[in-house]
C-alpha positions in Angstrom: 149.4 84.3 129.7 149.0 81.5 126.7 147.6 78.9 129.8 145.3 81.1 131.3 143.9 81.5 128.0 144.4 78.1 127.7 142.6 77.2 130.6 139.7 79.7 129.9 138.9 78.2 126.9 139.0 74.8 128.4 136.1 75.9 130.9 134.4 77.8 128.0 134.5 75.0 125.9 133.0 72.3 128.4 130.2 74.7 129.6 129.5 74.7 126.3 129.6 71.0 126.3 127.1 70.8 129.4 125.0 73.2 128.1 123.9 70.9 125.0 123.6 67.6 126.9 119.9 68.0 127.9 119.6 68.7 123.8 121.4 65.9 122.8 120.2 63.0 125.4 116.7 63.9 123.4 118.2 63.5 120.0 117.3 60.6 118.1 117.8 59.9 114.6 114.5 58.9 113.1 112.3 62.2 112.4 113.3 65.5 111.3 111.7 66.7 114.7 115.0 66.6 116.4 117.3 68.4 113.8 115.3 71.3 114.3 115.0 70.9 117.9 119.4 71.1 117.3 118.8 74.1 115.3 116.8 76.0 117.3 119.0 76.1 120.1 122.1 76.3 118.4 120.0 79.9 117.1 118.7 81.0 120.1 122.5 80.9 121.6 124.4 82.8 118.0 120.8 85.2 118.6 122.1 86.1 122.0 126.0 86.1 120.9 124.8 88.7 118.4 123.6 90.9 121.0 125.9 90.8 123.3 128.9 91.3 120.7 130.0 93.4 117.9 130.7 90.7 115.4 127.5 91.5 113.6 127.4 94.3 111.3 123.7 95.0 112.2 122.4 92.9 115.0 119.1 94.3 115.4 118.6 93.0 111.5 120.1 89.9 112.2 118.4 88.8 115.7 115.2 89.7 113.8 115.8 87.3 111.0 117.2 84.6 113.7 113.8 85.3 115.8 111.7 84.9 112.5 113.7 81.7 112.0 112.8 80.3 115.5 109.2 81.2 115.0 109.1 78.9 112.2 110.7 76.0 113.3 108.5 75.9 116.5 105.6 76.1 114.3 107.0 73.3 112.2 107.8 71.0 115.3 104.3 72.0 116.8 103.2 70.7 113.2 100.0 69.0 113.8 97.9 70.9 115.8 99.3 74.3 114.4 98.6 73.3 110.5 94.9 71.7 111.3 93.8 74.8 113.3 94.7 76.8 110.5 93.5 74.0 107.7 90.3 74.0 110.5 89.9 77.9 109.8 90.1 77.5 106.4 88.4 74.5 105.0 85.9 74.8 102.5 83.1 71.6 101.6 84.5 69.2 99.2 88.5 70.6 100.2 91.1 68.0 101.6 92.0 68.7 105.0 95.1 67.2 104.5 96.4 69.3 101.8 95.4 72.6 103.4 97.6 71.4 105.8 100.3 70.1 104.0 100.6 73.8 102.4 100.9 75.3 105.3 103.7 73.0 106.3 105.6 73.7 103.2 104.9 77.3 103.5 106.8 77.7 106.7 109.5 75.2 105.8 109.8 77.1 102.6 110.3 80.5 104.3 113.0 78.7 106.8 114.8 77.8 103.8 114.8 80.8 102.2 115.5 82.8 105.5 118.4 81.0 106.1 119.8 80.8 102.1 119.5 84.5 101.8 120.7 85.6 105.2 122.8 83.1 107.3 126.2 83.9 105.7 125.9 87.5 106.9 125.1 87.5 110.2 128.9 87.2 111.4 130.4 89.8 109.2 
C-alpha cells in the first residue's frame, strides 16, 4: 500500500515538476516582472486546488480574493501601457504624466500587498 502511495506521489510530484518548466525556462533574475510571472501561476493552480477541494473553509471567498490578486498582478506586469492609458485619461495641463502613472502603479501594488497580508494565511484553513 505505502509504494503505491509512494509511487503516486512520485508521478504527482514530477508533473508537478513539468508543469513549471515553461515558467521557470522564462525566469530571470533581473526585474521584478518575473517574480510575479512565478506568483501568478503558482495562484492560478492553489485558485483551482481550492475549488476542486475542501481544504478551504469558504472557497468561493477565497478564489475571489486569489482572482482579484491575479487581476492585479497582470495589470502590474502589463505596467506600461495599462498606467499611461489611465494617466492618458486623466492628465490635466501642467500635470506630470509620469507621476499619474507612477500612482497608479503603487495603487495596484499596494492593494496586492494588502490582499495578500490580510488574507493569504486563511485560504487553507
Amino acid at each position: 500500500m505505502f509504494i503505491v502511495a509512494g509511487v503516486v506521489d512520485f508521478y504527482l510530484r514530477i508533473k508537478k515538476i513539468i508543469r513549471w518548466l515553461p515558467i521557470l525556462w522564462q525566469d530571470y533574475e533581473w526585474d521584478y516582472i518575473y517574480l510575479l510571472i512565478i506568483m501568478k501561476f503558482k495562484l492560478k493552480y492553489m485558485k483551482e486546488y481550492f475549488k476542486d477541494s475542501g481544504i478551504a473553509s469558504d472557497k468561493e471567498i477565497c478564489c475571489e480574493q486569489i482572482e482579484q490578486a491575479e487581476k492585479l498582478i497582470d495589470r502590474i506586469i502589463d505596467g506600461d501601457d495599462t498606467y499611461l492609458i489611465k494617466a492618458l485619461e486623466e492628465i490635466q495641463p501642467d500635470e506630470d504624466i509620469g507621476a499619474i502613472e507612477r500612482a497608479h502603479f503603487e495603487k495596484d501594488f499596494n492593494e496586492l500587498c494588502d490582499i495578500l497580508r490580510r488574507h493569504m494565511r486563511t485560504w487553507w484553513d
